[in-house]
RONU-346344 format. One line per field, with one value per residue (C-alpha): residue number from 1; z, x, y negated; residue in one letter. Coordinates in nm, 2 decimals, padded with zeros to 4 digits. Last residue first. Example, Ala and Ser with C-alpha at 12.3 -4.5 7.8 and 13.67 -1.06 7.14 Angstrom:
seq: (2:1)
zz: (00.71:00.78)
xx: (01.37:01.23)
yy: (00.11:00.45)
type: (S:A)
//
This chain:
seq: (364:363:362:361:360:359:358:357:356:355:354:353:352:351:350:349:348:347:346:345:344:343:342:341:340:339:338:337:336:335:334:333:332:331:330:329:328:327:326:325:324:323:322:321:320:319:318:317:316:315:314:313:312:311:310:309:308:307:306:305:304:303:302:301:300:299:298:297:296:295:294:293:292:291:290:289:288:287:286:285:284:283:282:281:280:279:278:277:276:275:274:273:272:271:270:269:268:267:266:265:264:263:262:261:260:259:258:257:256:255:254:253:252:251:250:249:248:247:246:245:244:243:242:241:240:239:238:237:236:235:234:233:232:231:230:229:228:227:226:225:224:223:222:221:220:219:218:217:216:215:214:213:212:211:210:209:208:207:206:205:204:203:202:201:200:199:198:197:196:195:194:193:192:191:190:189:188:187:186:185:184:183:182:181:180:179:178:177:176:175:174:173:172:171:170:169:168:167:166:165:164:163:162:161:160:159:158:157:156:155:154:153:152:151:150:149:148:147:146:145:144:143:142:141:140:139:138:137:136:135:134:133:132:131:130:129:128:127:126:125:124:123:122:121:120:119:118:117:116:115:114:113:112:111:110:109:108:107:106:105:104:103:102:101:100:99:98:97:96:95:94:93:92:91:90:89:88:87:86:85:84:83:82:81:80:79:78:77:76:75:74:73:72:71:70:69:68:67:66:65:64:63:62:61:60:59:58:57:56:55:54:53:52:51:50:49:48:47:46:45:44:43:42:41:40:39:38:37:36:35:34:33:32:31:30:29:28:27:26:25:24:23:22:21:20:19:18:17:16:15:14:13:12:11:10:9:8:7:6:5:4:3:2:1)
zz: (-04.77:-04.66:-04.48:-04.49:-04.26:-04.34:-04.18:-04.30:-04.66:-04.79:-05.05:-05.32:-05.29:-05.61:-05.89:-06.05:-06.44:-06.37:-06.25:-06.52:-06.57:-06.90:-06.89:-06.62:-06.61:-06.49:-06.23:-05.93:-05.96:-06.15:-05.88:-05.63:-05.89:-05.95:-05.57:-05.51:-05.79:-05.60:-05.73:-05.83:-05.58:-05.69:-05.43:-05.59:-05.63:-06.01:-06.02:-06.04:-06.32:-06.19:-06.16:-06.16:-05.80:-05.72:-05.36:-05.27:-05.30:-05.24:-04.95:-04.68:-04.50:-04.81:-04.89:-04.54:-04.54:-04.83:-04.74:-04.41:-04.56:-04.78:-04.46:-04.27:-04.55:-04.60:-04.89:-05.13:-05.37:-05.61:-05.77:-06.04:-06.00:-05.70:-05.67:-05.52:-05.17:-04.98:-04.78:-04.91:-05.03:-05.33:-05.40:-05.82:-05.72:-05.43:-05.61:-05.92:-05.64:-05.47:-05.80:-05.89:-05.54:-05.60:-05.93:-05.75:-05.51:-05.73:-05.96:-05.69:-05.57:-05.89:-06.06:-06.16:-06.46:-06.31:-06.06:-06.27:-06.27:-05.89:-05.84:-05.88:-05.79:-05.48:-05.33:-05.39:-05.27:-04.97:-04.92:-04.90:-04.73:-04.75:-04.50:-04.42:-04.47:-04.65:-04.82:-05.01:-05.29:-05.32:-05.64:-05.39:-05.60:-05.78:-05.48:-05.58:-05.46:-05.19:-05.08:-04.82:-04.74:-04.48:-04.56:-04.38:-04.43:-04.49:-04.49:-04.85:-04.93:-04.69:-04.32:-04.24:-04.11:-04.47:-04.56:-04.97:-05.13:-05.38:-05.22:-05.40:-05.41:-05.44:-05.12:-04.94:-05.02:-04.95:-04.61:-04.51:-04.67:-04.42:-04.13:-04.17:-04.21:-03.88:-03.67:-03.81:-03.68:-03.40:-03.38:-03.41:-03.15:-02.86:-02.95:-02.98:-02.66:-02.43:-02.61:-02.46:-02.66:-02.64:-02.72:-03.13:-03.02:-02.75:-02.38:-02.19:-01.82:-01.74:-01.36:-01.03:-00.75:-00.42:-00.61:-00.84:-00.53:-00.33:-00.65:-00.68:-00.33:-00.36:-00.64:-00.53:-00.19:-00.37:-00.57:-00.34:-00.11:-00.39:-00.44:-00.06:00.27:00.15:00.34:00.20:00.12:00.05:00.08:00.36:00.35:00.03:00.15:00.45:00.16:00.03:00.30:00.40:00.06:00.04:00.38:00.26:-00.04:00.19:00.36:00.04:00.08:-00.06:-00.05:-00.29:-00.23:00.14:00.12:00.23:00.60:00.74:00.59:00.74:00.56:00.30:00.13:-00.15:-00.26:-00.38:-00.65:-00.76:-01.02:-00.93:-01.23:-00.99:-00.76:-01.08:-01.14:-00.74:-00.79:-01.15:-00.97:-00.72:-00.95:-01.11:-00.82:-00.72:-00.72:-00.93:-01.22:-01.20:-00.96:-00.99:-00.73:-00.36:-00.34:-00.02:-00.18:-00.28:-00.50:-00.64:-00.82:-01.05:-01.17:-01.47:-01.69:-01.97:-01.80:-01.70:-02.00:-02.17:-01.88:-01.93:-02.31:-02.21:-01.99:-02.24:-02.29:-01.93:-01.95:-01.59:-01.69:-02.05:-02.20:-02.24:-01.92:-01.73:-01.67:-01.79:-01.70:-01.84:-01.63:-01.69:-01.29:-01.44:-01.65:-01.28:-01.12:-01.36:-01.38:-01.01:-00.97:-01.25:-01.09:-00.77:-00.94:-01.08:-00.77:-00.70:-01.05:-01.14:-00.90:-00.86:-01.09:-01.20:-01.44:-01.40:-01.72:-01.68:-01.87:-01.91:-02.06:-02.09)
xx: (-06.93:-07.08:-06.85:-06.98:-06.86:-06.78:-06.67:-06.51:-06.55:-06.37:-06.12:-06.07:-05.84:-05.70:-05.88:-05.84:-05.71:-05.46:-05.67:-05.68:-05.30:-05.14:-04.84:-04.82:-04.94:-04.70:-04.84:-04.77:-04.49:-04.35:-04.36:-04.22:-03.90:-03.93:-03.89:-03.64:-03.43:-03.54:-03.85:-03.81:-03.93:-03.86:-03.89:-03.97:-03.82:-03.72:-03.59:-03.25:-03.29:-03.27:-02.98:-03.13:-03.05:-03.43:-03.51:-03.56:-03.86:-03.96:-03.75:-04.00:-03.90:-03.93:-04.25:-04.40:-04.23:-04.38:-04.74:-04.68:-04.64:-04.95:-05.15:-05.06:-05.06:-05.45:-05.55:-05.72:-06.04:-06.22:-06.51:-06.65:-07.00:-07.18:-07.48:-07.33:-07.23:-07.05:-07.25:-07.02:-07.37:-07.20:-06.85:-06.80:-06.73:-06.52:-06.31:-06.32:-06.20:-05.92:-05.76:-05.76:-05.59:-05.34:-05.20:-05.21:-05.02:-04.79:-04.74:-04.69:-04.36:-04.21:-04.14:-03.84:-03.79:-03.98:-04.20:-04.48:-04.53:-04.57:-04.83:-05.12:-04.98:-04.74:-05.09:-05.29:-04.99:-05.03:-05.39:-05.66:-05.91:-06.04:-06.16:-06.38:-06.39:-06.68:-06.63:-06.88:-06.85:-07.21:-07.40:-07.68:-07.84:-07.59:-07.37:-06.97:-06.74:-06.48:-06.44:-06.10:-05.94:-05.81:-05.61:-05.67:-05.41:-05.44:-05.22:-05.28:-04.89:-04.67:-04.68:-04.29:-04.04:-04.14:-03.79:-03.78:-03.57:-03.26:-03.11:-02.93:-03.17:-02.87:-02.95:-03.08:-02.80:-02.52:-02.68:-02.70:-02.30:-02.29:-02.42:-02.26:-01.89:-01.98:-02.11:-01.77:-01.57:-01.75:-01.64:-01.33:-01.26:-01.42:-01.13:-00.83:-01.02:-00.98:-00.61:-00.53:-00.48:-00.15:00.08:00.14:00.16:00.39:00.29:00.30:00.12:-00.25:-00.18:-00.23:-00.17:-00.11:00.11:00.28:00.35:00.47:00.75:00.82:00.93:01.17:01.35:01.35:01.53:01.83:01.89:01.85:02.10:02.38:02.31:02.33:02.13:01.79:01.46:01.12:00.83:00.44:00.23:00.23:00.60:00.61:00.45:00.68:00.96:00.80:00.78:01.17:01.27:01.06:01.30:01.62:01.52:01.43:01.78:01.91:02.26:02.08:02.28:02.49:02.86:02.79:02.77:02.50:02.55:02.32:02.01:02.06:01.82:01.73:01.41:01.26:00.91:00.61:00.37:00.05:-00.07:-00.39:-00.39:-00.37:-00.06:00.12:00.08:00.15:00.49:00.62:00.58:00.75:01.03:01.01:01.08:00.76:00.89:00.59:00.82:00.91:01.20:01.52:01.58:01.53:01.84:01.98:01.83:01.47:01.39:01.03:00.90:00.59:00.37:00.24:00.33:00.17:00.03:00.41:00.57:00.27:00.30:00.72:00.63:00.37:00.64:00.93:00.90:01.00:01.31:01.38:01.53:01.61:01.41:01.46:01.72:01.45:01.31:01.17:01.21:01.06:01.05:01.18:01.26:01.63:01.57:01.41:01.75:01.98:01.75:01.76:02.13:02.17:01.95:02.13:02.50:02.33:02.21:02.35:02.33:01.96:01.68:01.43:01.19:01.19:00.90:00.80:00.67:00.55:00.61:00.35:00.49:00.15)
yy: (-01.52:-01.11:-00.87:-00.50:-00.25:00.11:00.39:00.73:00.78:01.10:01.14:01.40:01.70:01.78:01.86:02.19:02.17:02.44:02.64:02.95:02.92:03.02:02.87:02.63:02.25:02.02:01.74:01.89:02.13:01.83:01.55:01.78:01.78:01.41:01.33:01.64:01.42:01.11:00.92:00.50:00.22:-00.15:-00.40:-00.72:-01.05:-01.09:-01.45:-01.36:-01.10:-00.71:-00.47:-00.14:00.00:00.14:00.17:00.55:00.81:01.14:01.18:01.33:00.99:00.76:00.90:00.85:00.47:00.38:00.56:00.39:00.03:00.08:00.12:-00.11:-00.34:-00.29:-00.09:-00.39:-00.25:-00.42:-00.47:-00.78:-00.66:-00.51:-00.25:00.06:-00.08:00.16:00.46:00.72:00.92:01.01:00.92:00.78:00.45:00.48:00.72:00.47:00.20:00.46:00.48:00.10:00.03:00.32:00.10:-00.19:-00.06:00.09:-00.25:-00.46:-00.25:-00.29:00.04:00.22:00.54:00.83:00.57:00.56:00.91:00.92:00.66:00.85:01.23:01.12:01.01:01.31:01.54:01.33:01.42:01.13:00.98:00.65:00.39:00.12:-00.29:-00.43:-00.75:-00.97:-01.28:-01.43:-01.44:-01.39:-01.12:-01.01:-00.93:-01.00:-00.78:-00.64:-00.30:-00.35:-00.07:00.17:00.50:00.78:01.05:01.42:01.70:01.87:01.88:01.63:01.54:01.52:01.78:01.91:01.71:01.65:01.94:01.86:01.57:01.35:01.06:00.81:00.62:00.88:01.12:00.83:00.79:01.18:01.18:00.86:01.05:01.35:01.15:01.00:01.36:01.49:01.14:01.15:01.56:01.50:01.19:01.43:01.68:01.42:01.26:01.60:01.68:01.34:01.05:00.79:01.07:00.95:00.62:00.62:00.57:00.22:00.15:00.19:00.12:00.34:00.09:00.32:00.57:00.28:00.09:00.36:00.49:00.11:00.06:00.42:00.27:-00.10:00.01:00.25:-00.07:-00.35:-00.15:-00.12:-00.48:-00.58:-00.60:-00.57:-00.65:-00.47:-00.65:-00.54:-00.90:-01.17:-01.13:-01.33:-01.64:-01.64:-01.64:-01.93:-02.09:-02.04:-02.11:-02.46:-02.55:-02.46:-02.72:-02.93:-02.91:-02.93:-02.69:-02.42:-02.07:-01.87:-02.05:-02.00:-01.67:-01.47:-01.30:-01.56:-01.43:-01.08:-00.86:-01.03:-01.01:-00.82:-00.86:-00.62:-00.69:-00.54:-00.75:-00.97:-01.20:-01.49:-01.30:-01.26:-01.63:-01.67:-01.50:-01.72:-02.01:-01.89:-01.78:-02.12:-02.30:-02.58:-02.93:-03.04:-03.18:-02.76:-02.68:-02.51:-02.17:-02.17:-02.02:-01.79:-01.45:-01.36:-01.06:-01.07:-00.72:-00.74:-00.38:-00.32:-00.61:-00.75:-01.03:-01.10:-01.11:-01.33:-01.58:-01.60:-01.66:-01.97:-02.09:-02.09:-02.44:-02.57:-02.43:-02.28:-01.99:-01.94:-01.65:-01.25:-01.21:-01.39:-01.04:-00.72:-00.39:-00.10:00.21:00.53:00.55:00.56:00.21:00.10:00.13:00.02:-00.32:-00.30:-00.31:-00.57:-00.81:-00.73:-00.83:-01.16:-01.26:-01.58:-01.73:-01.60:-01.72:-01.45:-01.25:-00.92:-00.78:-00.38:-00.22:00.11:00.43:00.68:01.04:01.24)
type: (X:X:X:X:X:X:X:X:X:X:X:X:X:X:X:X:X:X:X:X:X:X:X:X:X:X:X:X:X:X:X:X:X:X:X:X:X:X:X:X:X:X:X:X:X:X:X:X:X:X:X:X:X:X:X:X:X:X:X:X:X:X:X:X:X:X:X:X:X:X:X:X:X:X:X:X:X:X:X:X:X:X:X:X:X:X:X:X:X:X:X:X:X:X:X:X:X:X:X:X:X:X:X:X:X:X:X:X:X:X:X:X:X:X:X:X:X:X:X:X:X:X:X:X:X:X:X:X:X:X:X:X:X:X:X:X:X:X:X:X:X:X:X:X:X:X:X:X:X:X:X:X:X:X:X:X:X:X:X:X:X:X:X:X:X:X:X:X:X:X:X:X:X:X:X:X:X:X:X:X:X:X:X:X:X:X:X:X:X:X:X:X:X:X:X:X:X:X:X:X:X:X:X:X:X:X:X:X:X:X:X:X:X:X:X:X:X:X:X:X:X:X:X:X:X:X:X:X:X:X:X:X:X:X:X:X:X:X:X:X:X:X:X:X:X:X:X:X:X:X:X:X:X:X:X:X:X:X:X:X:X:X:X:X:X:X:X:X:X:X:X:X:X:X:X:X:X:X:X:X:X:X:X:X:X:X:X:X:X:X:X:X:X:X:X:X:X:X:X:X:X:X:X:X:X:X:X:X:X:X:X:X:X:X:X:X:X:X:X:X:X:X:X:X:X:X:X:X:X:X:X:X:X:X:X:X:X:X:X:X:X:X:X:X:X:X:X:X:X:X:X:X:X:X:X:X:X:X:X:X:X:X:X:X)
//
């Protein structure tokens, strides 16, 4: 992958003009991006914030010092070392060019200020604590940034700039394909469900004559003591059983309330009509309540198998019930339940029918 890196130059500007331009040529022939003071006004006070975007998006941070300290902040700290100990804070790898021979700069391109002199001298010490190497003149700078940069990027791998349309490896392209496959799956699986397209339900899930135990509350009134009685136990029933009492309702929509309701009555003339079940045969005013445990996994069951999904009629404002209404594979199950075949000899069979399990009786 072609990575390029982009290296930021800082220094003063006037007396090194000629080595700036050096080791701009040099890192445009490493393939490197350089960036600089050339792109904003040194030293205006108002280009800070752009200067500290330049350099957090830099790879790597190069600091040439000369004979100038440089122009000061209100602070008295120079801009270019100002500039150093922000790279320093993000913790770019930097690297800093000295002179060789400070007394073989020009007059013209030194500090006269002796405390000026003085703020170069520390800060140069300051720069020598990190990666430097000395320079003699612009052609020297040059040849010295080039093979500097080459040991700093080997020692300080960073993720550098690559173009769009190379920025992923064949490795990613390939992992990227199949999330997006396994994605689109998912949502046509989603967009199924939701619109009941599927044509089978899943027999991953109990279904058919499998049984579930359903518990429920008998409740009614004793004639003897007037007195309003509960007994809690539990019903047993086969799915198919299930899909067949509330199923027909559900062809067009129906409210949640209404299916459970409808179940509830089911399971009481079941209750009613068991012999030996052990619940109470005398009461008036009966009842039956399946607890919400139990009517929240005969939703979720039918849901999973994919008999059922949430109805999408729009509904008045007030209306807060769940409606439930039977998938295509919902109503198709339904109909090889319920339809009676052409000349069959069972066709009137009853389907399984449930069995008590434990009762306990609640008197108030």
């Amino acid at each position: 992958m072609d990575r390029r890196y982009q290296v930021f130059i800082s220094s003063t500007f006037t007396d090194l003009i000629d080595e700036r331009r050096e080791v701009t040529q040099a890192l445009l022939e490493m393939d490197c991006l350089p960036a600089g003071m050339e792109l904003f006004p040194a030293g205006n006070t108002d280009q800070w914030t752009l200067i500290q975007g330049v350099i957090a998006q830099s790879d790597y941070y190069l600091v040439i010092l000369g004979g100038r300290y440089g122009s000061t902040t209100e602070e008295g700290v120079s801009y270019t070392e100002k500039e150093y100990d922000y790279a320093i804070e993000l913790g770019i790898p930097v690297m800093g060019f000295v002179p060789a021979d400070a007394d073989a700069i020009p007059v013209g391109k030194t500090d006269r200020d002796d405390a000026a002199a003085k703020k170069l001298a520390e800060f140069q010490a300051k720069v020598q604590r990190k990666m430097t190497r000395d320079w003699k003149n612009a052609e020297d700078l040059g040849s010295k940034v080039t093979r500097g940069l080459i040991h700093l990027i080997k020692n300080n791998p960073r993720p550098g700039w690559v173009r769009g349309d190379e920025a992923m490896t064949p490795e990613t392209r390939t992992e990227l394909a199949e999330l997006k496959a396994t994605i689109a799956e998912f949502e046509k699986r989603a967009v199924e469900e939701k619109a009941g397209l599927s044509e089978q339900i899943d027999t991953t899930f109990a279904h058919g004559s499998e049984v579930v135990s359903l518990a429920i509350t008998h409740r009614g009134r004793d004639p003897h003591s007037y007195r309003t009685v509960d007994e809690d136990g539990t019903m047993d029933y086969t799915w198919d059983e299930i899909v067949e009492v509330i199923g027909p309702f559900m062809i067009d929509e129906a409210p949640e309330p209404t299916l459970r309701s409808t179940l509830e009555s089911h399971i009481l003339r079941d209750l009613q009509e068991e012999e030996d079940g052990g619940w109470e045969e005398e009461w008036t005013n009966e009842t039956v309540l399946i607890s919400d445990r139990s009517w929240g996994s005969i939703i979720v069951q039918l849901r999973a198998l994919g008999i059922i999904a949430t109805g999408t009629k729009k509904r008045t404002v007030s209306d807060k019930s769940v409606y439930w209404r039977l998938t295509p594979a919902g109503d198709a199950y339904l109909v090889g339940l319920r339809a009676i075949p052409h000349n069959a000899n069972d066709a009137s069979a009853e389907p399984a029918r449930a069995k008590r399990s434990s009762v306990a009786t609640d008197e108030r």
